[in-house]
N, C-alpha and C positions, 0 to 999 in steps of 0.2 A: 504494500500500500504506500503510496509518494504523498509524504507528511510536508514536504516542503518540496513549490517546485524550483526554487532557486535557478538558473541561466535558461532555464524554459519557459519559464514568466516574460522573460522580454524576445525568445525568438519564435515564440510559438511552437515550436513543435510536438509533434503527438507522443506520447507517454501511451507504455501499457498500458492497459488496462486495468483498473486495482481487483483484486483477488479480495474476499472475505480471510480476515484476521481470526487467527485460531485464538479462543478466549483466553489460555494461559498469558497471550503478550498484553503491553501495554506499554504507550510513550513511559521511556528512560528506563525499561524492563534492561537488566543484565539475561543477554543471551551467550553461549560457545560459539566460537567458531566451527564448522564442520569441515570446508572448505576455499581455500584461496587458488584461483586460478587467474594467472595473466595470457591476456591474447594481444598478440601482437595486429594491429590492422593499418589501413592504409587510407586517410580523408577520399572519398569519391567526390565527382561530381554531381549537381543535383541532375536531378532527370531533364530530361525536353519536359516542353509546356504540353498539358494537354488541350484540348479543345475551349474546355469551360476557362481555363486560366488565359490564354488567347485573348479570350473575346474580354475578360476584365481588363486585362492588359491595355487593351484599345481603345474602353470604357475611360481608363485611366488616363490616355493620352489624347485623348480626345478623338479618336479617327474613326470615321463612319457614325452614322447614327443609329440605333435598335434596329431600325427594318434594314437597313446593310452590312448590318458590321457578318453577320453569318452567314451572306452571300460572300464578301471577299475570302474567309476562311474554306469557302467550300472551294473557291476559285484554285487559291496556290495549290489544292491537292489536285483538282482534274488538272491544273496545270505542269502537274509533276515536281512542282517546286518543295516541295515534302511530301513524307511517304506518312501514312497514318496508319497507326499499331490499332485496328481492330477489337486487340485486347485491353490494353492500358490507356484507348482513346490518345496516346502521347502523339503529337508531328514531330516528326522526324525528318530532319532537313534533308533535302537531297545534292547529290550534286549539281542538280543544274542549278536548286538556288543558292545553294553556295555559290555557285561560280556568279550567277547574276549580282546576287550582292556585292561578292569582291570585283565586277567592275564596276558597276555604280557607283561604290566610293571611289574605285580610283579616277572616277568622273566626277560626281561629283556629291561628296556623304548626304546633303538632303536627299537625296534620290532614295537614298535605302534607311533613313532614318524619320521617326516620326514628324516629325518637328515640320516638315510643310503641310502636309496633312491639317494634322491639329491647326494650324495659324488659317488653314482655311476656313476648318470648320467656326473653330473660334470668329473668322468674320461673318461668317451667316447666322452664329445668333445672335452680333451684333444686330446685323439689319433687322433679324427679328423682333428683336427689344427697341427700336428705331434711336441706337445711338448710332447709325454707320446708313449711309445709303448704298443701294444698290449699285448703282454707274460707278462709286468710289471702289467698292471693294471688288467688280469685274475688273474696271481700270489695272486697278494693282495687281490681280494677282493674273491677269496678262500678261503687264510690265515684265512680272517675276517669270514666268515662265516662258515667254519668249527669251530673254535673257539664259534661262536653263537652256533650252532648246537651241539654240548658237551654241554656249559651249558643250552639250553633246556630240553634236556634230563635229565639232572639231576633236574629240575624243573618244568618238566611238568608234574606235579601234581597236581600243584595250578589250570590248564585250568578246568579239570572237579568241580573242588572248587569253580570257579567261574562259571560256566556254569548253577551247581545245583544251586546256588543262584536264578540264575536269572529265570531258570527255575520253581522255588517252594518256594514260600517267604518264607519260614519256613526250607528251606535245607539250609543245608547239612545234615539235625537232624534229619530231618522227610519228610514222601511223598517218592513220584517220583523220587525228589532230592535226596535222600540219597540212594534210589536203583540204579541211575544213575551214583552216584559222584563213589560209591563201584563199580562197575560194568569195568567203565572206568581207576578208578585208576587199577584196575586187571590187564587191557590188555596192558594197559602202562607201566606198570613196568613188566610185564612178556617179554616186546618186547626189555626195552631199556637198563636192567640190562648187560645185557651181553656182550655188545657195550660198557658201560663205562668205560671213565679213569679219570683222577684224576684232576679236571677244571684247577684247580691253576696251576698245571704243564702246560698243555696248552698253559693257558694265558699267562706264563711267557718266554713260548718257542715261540711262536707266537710275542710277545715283542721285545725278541732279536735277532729273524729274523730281523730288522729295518725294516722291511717293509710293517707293517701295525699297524695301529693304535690300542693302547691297549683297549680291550673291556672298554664298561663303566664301571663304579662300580656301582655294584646293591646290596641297601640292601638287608640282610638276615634276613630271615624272618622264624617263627616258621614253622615247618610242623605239629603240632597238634594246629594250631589255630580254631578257629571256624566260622560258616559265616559270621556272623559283627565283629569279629576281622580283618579276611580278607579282609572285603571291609574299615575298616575304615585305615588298612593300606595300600592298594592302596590310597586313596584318601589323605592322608597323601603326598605319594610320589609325586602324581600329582598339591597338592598344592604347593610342593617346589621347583617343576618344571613350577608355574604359569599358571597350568590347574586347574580350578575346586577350589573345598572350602570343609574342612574337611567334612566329613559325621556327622550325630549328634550321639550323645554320644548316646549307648544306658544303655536304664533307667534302675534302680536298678532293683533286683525282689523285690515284695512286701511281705512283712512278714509275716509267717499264725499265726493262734493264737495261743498264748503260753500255753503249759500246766502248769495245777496251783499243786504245788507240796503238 
């Protein structure tokens, strides 16, 4: 029986279940020892989210409203972006949205974080409450996402980069992945070349409209990197941002034998 719950009072978590006290004990009773065993173990991490913890999560950050938020949830699964445990209701991320995610940040983190979401929502109950009008807050978050929309363009290259990864452990180098990553950078730059103008300008005209908030800054990142440089520098980004923990180094190559002169 747990007479005191002492560090589970402030993190919540679940306790056995208490058992019925045999009548002999009682608080400050002198009991024997019977038995002393040590187990060694190892801190896990916590599990994936399941479904219901999701949709609070969103509740939380404000993204979608009750009649949508359980449409998008059902969407990343028929879209492959997680795989969902049947049994434990847990999403289970997949690689594709692994790989989605890790280029969006390397494009650009609102894209894969909640925070433009919510500031949208957040301006539609403005208008509802009639602190915000409507023309205002279309305005702005056009401003803002035209503004995204240029700088995708000029770096959505990194998506099929990361996509072969996930697709081909050995791409962008080799496989599938490399005929895939070639294939995709083609038709994206034959689509988005002609369309572009110059970010920075953008960004800075978009600024001095005052009327919408300056994109974020997104490091710049090589365009001839390779697939573990690329993912070591997403994981970089998402550690500074308090996602995640660097990836591991990768190992040197190993030295072949030397010729003897």
């Amino acid at each position: 029986k747990t007479l005191s719950l002492g560090w589970v009072a402030v993190t919540g978590d679940r306790l056995p279940r208490d058992r019925a006290l045999s009548q002999a004990l009682s608080p400050g009773a002198v009991v024997p020892v019977v038995r002393v065993e040590l187990e060694e173990d190892q801190t896990e991490p916590p599990g994936h989210l399941t479904e219901s913890e999701l949709l609070g999560l969103m509740e939380q950050h404000g993204i979608g409203t009750d009649a949508s938020m359980a449409t998008h949830v059902a969407n990343v699964v028929k879209r492959g972006y997680v795989q969902l445990n049947e049994g434990t209701r847990e999403m289970v991320p997949a690689p594709l949205g692994v790989a989605l995610v890790h280029a969006l940040m390397l494009i650009d983190p609102d894209l894969a974080l909640p925070t433009v979401r919510a500031r949208i929502e957040n301006q539609c109950t403005l208008i509802a409450k009639g602190k915000a009008t409507f023309e205002t807050v279309v305005q702005q978050t056009l401003a803002m996402f035209e503004a995204k929309f240029d700088r995708f363009c000029l770096k959505v290259h990194q998506v099929p980069l990361m996509l072969a990864v996930a697709i081909s452990p050995k791409a962008p180098t080799e496989g599938l992945g490399a005929v895939m990553s070639a294939r995709a950078q083609q038709s994206i730059l034959a689509v988005s070349l002609d369309g572009l103008r110059d970010q920075r300008a953008r960004d800075q005209a978009a600024a001095e409209r005052g009327q919408v908030e300056p994109p974020s800054k997104v490091p710049e990142y090589a365009d001839d990197v390779d697939g573990q440089a690329a993912i070591e520098q997403v994981q970089q980004a998402l550690e500074a941002l308090g996602l995640g923990k660097p990836a591991p180094p990768k190992p040197p190559p190993t030295p072949g034998p030397q010729k003897e002169q």
